[in-house]
C-alpha positions, 0 to 999 in steps of 0.5 A: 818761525816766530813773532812775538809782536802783536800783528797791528790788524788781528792782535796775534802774534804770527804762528805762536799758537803753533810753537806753543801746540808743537811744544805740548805735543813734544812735551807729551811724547816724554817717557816720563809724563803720564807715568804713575809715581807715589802719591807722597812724591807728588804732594811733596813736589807741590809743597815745595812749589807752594814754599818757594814763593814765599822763600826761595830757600829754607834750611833742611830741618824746616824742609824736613818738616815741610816733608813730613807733613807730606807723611814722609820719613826722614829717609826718604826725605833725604832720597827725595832732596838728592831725586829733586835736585837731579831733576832740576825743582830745587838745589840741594848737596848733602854730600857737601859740608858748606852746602848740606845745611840749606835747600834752594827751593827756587833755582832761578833765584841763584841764577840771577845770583851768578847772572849779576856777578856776570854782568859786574862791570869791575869783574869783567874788567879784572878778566873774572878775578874777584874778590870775596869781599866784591861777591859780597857787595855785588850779591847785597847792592843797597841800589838794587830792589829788596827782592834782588838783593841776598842776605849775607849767610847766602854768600858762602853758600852762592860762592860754593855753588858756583865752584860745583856748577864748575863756574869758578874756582879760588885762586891763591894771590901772590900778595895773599896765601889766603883764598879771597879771590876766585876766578870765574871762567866765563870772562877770561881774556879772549885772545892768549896771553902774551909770553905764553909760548915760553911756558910752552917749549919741549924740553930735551929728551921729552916727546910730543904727542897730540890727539883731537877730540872732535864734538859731534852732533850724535843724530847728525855726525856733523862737527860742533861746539860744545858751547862752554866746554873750554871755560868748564876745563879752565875750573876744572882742571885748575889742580894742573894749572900753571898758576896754582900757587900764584894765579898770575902765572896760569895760562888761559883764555876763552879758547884754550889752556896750558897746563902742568902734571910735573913730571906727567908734563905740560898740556896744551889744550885749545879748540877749533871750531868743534875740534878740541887738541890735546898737545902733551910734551913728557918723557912719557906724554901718553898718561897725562894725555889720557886722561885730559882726553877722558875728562873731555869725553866725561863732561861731554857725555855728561853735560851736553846732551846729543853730543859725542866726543870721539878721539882721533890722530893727526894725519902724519902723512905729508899729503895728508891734513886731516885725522885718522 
């Protein structure tokens, strides 16, 4: 345990000194510290840290000649700019057409992007629909500081981002056939919405199955949430959404989701305290089941860290309420 406030007599704040010795010491036992890499990957890292103080993005031409003063070749650069974006110094997709032709040299800069549109009170109140137009004047607020506000090229690249980090998605307005409005996950309504049950009946000849993927911590076995999972679902699995060609038609909330694979059938999908259920209602239920309950391994394994995914069977037995 930790204070941050000063005590009033001595000036220290109770066992800081100690969090920040236990902080060095687990930061030292990392496999990667003290391991050698190539001189020109070190200066590049430095000079990318000196640059970003000054711009917090640059295009991939100029970082290509902050690179090659660092005598490194174009080649390498681009490995480089793919190496330091996995490892978390700067943001940079190369693969992605809106994205290759700019590096973010300061991630945090595009946090307290998406933060603001987080904290919009106009997007939390539309449940996370908004409008293009509105990211706009949310990201250029002429009531914020010079410093947070950014510039309009970055809009596009800000709104592609978000759509990568699985944040939001564009959704198609019964009103508009064009994509000027995107959902973001994180502030869908909290409770189901209302009707959704008729969107949710087994039809004749369709059967049911139902499998449980159950989150565990991976060092103690114990039942856990994955924080956020639900919400990376909604954006992810958006293709099988019941609202895909008008929004208002989706079925979502900051628990669950109903989908919709034709005639691979409709999925419900809602989490309970660590145990994410997986309904499947189809002539042939078991395809569409597996592979919602694959991408629910996949972003497990690959985004939270120390968590386990591991399939299990309601109990079907009558004096039985548990999974097999």
């Amino acid at each position: 345990h930790v204070d941050s406030k000063p005590d009033p007599v001595t000036g220290e704040c109770f066992q800081l000194e100690d969090l920040k010795r236990a902080i060095a010491r687990e930061a030292a036992s990392i496999p990667s510290v003290g391991r050698s890499v190539p001189l020109s990957w070190k200066n590049v890292i430095e000079a990318v840290r000196r640059r970003s103080k000054k711009n917090p993005y640059i295009s991939y031409e100029r970082f290509e000649a902050l690179c090659s003063r660092q005598k490194v070749s174009k080649e390498l650069t681009a490995t480089y700019a793919t190496i330091l974006n996995e490892l978390g110094y700067l943001i940079y997709y190369r693969g992605d057409e809106t994205l290759k032709a700019t590096v973010i040299l300061k991630p945090d800069y595009l946090s307290k992007a998406i933060s603001f549109v987080l904290e919009d009170k106009a997007t939390k109140e539309a449940h996370g629909l908004v409008e293009h137009e509105r990211l706009g004047e949310i990201w250029h607020d002429s009531a914020r500081p010079e410093n947070e506000r950014y510039p309009k090229d970055l809009h596009p690249i800000f709104r592609r981002l978000m759509e990568r980090f699985d944040l939001s998605y564009q959704v198609v307005m019964p009103e508009d056939g064009a994509a000027t409005t995107s959902l973001v996950a994180q502030l869908v309504p909290g409770i189901r919405p209302e009707g959704w049950e008729s969107d949710w009946v087994l039809k004749p000849g369709d059967g049911e199955r139902t499998q449980v993927c159950r989150i565990l911590d991976a060092e103690t076995g114990r039942t856990v949430e994955a924080d956020g999972l639900i919400f990376r679902l909604i954006v992810r699995l958006h293709r099988y959404s019941l609202g895909r060609k008008n929004y208002f038609k989706s079925r979502h909330w900051k628990t669950g989701l109903l989908l919709d694979d034709g005639y691979n059938g409709r999925a419900f999908i809602e989490e309970i305290g660590g145990d994410v259920y997986v309904n499947v209602r189809a002539a042939y239920p078991e395809r569409f089941l597996s592979h919602l309950c694959s991408e629910i391994q996949w972003l497990v394994d690959h985004f939270w860290k120390g968590l386990d995914a591991r399939l299990f069977v309601p109990c079907s037995a009558e004096n039985c309420k548990g999974l097999l």
